[in-house]
C-alpha positions in Angstrom: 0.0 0.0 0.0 1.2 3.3 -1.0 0.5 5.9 2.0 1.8 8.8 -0.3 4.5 9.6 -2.0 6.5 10.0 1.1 4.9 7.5 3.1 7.8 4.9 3.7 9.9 8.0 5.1 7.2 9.5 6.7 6.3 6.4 8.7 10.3 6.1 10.2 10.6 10.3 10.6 7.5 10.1 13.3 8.5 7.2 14.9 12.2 8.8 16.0 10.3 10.7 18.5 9.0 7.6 20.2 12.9 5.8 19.8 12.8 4.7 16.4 12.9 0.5 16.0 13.6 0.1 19.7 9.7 1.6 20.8 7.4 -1.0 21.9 4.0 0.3 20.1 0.2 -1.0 21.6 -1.1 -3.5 18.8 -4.9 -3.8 19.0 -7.5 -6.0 17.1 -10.5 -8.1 18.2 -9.9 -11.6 18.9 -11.0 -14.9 18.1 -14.0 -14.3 19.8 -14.8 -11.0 18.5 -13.5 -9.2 21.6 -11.3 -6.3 21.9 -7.9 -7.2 22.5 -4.7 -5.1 23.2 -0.7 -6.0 23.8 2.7 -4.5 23.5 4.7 -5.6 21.1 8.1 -5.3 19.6 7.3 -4.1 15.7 10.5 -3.3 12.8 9.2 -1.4 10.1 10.5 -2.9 6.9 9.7 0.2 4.3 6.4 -1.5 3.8 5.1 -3.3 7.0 5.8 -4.1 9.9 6.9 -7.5 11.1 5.8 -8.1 15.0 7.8 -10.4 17.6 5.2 -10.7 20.1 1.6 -12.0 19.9 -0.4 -14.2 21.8 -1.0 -17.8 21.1 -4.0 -19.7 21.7 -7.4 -18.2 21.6 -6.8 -15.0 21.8 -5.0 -14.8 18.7 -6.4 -13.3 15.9 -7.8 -15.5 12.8 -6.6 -14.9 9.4 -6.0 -10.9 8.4 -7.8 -8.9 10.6 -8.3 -5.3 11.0 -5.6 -3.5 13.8 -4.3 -0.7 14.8 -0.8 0.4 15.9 -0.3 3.0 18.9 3.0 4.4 20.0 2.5 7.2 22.3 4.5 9.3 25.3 3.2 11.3 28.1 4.8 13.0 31.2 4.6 12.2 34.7 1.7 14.5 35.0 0.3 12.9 31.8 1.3 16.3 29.9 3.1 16.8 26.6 1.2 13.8 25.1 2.7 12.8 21.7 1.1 9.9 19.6 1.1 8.4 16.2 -1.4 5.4 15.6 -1.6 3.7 12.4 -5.2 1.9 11.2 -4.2 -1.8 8.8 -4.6 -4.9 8.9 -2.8 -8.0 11.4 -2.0 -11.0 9.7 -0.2 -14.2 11.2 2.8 -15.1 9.5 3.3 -18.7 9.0 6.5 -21.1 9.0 8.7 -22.2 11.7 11.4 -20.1 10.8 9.7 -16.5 11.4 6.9 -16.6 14.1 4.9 -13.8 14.7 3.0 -11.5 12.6 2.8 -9.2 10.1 0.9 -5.2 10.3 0.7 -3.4 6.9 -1.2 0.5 7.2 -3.7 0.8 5.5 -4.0 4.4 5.9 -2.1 7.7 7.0 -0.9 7.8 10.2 -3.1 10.1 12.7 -0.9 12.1 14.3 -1.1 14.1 18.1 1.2 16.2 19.2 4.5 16.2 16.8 2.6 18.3 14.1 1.4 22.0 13.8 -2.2 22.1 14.2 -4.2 24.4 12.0 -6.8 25.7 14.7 -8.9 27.3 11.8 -9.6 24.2 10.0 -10.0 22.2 13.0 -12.8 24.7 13.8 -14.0 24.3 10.1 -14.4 20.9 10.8 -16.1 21.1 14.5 -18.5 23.7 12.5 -19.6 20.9 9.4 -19.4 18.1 11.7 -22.1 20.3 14.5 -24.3 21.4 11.4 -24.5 17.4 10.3 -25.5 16.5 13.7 -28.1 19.1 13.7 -29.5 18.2 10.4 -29.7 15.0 11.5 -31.2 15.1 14.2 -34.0 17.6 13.1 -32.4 20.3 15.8 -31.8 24.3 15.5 -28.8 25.6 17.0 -29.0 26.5 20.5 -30.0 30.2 21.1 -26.8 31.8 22.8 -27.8 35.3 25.1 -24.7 36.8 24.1 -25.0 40.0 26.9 -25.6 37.5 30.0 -22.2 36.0 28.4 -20.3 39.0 28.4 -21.3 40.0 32.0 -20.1 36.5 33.3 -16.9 37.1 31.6 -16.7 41.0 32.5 -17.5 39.4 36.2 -14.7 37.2 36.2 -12.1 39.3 34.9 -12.9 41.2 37.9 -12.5 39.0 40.4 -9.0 39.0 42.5 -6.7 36.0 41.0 -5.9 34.3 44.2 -3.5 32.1 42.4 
């Protein structure tokens, strides 16, 4: 799968900030019996995919190619400064007695948190369509906002002493 042109270098640039090869990302899928299922796992991206060491056997191992998702992610002690790339694909057993494990190929982009500029105005873009759906919908008007009782809360506050 070809994520874009840049992809393949793409893929190895975001995941220097979590240690490169060494990181142990969170592989996710649902198991045998349909249930979620979540383990970390050693994963060395080959260019193309990436080729797991560590899966579970027995029934909680996934049948066949399934649907999974790759999440390395860092946060502080105070669980600030959160950084994450996750990557949507499919999980795939590999087979032979040579080269156990498994096998993750993306499937799409990676979604990225906190290692890339955000563009606030089309975030809010999006908020905006994504509200105006929901409404539509949901046969709903927009809430009616009394913009002067706002302004006199806000005027209130801004008064107040910061005891901080």
């Amino acid at each position: 799968m070809t994520l874009n042109a840049d992809g393949d270098d793409r893929i190895a640039d975001l995941l220097a900030h979590f240690g490169g090869q060494s990181a142990n990302p969170v592989l996710s899928f649902l198991d045998a019996e349909g249930l979620p299922f979540s383990i970390r796992c050693g994963a060395r991206w080959t260019g193309e995919s990436f080729l797991l060491k560590t899966l579970p056997s027995g029934p909680g191992a996934p049948p066949g190619r399934v649907p999974a998702s790759l999440l390395w992610h860092h946060h502080d002690e105070s669980l600030e400064d959160q950084r994450s790339v996750m990557l949507h694909g499919t999980l795939e057993q590999k087979e032979g007695r040579h080269e156990p494990g498994a096998v993750f190929r993306p499937t799409a982009p990676p979604v990225v948190v906190g290692l890339e500029p955000v563009d606030v105005e089309a975030l809010f873009r999006t908020f905006n369509r994504r509200s105006d759906a929901y409404l539509e919908r949901h046969s709903l008007q927009p809430p009616q906002v009394d913009w002067e009782a706002l302004e006199r809360i806000i005027a209130k506050v801004r008064a107040e002493p910061r005891t901080r």
